[in-house]
N, C-alpha and C positions, 0 to 999 in steps of 0.2 A: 504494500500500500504506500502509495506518495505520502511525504512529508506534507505537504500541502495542504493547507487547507479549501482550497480555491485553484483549480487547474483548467485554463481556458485557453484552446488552439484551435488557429485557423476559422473564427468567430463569425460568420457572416448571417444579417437579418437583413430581410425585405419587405416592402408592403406595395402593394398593390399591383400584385398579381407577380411579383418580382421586377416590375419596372425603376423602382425606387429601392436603391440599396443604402440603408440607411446605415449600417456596421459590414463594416467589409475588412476581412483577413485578420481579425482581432483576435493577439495571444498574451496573456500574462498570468503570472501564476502569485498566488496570495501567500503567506506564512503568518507567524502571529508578529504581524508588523503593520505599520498607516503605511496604505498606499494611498496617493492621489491619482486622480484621472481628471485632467485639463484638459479644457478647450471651451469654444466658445460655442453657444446657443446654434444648436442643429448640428451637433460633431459628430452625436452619437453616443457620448459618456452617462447619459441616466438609459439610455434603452439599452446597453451591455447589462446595468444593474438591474433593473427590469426582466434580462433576461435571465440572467441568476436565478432569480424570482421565480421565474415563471408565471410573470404579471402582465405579458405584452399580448395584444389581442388575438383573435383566433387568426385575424387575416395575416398578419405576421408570418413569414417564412425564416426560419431557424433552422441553419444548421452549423455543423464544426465537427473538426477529428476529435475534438473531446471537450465536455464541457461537466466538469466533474467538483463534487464539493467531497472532498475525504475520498471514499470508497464509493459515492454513491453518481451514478451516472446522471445529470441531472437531465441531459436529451431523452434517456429511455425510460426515465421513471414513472409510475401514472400517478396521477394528481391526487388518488387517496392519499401513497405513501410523501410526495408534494407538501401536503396537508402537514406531516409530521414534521418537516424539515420546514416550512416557511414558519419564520416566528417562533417556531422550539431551535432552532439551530443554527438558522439565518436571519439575522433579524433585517428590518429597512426604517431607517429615519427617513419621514419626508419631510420637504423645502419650508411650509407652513401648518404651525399646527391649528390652523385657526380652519383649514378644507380638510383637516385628518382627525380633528375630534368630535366625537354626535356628539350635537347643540345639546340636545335633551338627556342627556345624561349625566350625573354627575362627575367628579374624576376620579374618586375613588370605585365608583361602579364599573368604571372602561378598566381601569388598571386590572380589577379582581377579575372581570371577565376575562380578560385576555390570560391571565393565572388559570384559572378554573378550566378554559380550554385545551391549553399544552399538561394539565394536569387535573383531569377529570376526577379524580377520588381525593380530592381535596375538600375540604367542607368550607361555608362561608365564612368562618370561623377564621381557618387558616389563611385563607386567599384576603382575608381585608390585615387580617399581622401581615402579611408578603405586602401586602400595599403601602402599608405604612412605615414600613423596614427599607421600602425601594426610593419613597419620597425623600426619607430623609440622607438614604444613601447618594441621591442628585442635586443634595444639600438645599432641600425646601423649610421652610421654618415653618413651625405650627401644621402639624402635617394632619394631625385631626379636623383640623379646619377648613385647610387646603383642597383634604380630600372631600369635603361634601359641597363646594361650588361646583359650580356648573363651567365650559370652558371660556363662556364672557364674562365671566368676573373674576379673570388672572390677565394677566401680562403676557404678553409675548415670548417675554426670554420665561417667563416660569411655566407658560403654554411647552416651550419645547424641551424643557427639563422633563415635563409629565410625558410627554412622547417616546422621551430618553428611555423615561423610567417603565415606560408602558413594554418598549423591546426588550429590555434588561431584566425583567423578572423572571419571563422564560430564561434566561442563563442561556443566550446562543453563544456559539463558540465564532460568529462572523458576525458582526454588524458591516450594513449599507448606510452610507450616510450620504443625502441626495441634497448638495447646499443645506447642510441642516443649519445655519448661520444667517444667509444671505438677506431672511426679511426682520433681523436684530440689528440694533443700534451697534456700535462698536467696542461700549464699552461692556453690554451684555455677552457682545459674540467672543470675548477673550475669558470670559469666566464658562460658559458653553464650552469653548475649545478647551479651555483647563481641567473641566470636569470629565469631558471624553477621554482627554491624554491618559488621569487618573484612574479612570474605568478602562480602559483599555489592555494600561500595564498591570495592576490587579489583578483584573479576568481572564489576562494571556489570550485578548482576544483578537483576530484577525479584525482590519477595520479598510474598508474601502470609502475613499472620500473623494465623493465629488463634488467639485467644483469649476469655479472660472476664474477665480482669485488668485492667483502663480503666490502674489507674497504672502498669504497665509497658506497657500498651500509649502512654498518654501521652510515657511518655522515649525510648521505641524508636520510633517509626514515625514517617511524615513526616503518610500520611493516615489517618483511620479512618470507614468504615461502622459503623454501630449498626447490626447488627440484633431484631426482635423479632417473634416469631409469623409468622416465617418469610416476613419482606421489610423491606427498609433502611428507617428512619424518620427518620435523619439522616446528613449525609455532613458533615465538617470537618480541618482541620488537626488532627494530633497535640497540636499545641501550646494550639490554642484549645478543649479540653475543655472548660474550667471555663467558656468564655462559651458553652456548649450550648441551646439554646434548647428542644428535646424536652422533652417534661416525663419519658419515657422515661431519657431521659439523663441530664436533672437527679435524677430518682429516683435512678439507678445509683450517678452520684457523693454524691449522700449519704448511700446506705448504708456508704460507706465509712471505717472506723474511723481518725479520727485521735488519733497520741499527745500533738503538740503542743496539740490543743482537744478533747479529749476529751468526748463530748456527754453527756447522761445516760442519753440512750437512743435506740440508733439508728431513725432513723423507718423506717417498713414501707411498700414502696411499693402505690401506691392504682394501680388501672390499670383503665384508661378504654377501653370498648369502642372509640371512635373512633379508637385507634392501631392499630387491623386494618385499617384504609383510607385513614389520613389524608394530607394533603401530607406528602412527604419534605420534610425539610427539610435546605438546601445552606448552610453558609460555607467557602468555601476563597478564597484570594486569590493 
């Protein structure tokens, strides 16, 4: 069996009828490490995790040499045993928790549910201690109180700590995290990120983060895929952004506004048909 927790080759999805290849030739493999997966809006980096999932719609065409979580084949599986692995094993952060919580429920009712489901001979009993053991483990204050609003009467950044807390009580061995930051203020999105980094090294958990953000993706992650027109054109260390050799990449980073050297005008990137095909390009060491 692979070390891996997360083994994906030669990755390709389409929709409509196969005319539209929206993930084409996509490989990389997860451990218990932050990966990031960049690119911009329509790259293709939330429909790879999606497809993980196996959340993407029927009309979808999916295939790959392999698309495996642990031992388990995630192309040939049927969506009973799906069922045991989405949320027990693999969990997914979405972008906002304000389209991912029912209105009419409270928050302690969603938490316990989604407990009581990945662990059916749990009594209600048990599943509301697990709820209240989880809030205060995504450091929420006053968690008997927290849990009986409703999702409009919390905040944003405590909206997605409850979201946090919602994947993390099943204990998956993978968390998705699909811009779990991006609709946070800046100073909420550094205490979020601090709380993941914490859970993550803790639970020894594999965490896939995507984003569009290169500098938080830079200080958060260990490794990052670039993607662009929907397949990776560079794979490298978090750390070694700035030695990027894509011209993709290099575009990206200097679009990006600094205060320290303020330029006069940020340049626009030039983009070269040959990055629909070109060698990926790897440094990791």
């Amino acid at each position: 069996m692979s070390s891996s927790l997360i083994d994906v080759s030669n990755l390709e999805i389409a929709f409509g009828g196969g005319s539209v290849r929206a993930v084409r030739g996509v490989s990389f493999s997860l451990g218990q490490e932050k990966l990031g997966i960049v690119g911009e809006s329509g790259s293709g980096k939330s429909t790879v995790g999606r497809a993980i999932m196996r959340l993407l719609p029927p009309t979808a065409m999916v295939s790959a040499e392999r698309m495996s979580f642990r031992d388990v084949d995630l192309l040939k599986v049927d969506e009973r045993e799906m069922m045991t692995i989405r949320g027990r094993r693999i969990g997914l952060i979405l972008q906002d928790p304000k389209y991912s919580l029912n209105p009419v429920m409270r928050i302690g009712e969603q938490i316990a549910e989604t407990y009581r489901l990945h662990y059916p001979k749990a009594s209600a009993k048990q599943a509301h201690g697990q709820t209240l053991e989880m809030l205060d483990a995504v450091k929420i204050r006053e968690v008997e109180r927290v849990a009986r609003l409703y999702p409009h009467e919390i905040s944003g950044g405590m909206g997605q700590r409850v979201m946090i807390a919602m994947m993390l009580i099943a204990e998956p061995e993978v968390l998705i995290a699909d811009e779990p930051t991006s609709a946070l203020d800046v100073t909420v999105r550094l205490e979020i990120l601090a709380l993941l980094d914490e859970l993550v090294a803790r639970r020894n958990l594999g965490l896939i983060f995507i984003s569009h953000d290169l500098n938080l993706v830079r200080n958060f992650c260990d490794r990052v895929l670039i993607m662009y027109a929907g397949r990776v054109v560079e794979v490298l260390e978090a750390r070694d952004l700035d030695k990027a050799r894509h011209p993709y990449t290099q575009g990206l980073l200097a679009s990006l506004p600094s205060i320290d050297d303020p330029p006069a005008r940020l340049p626009i990137l030039k983009r070269d048909p040959s990055w629909l095909d070109g060698k990926i390009l790897e440094r990791t060491r």
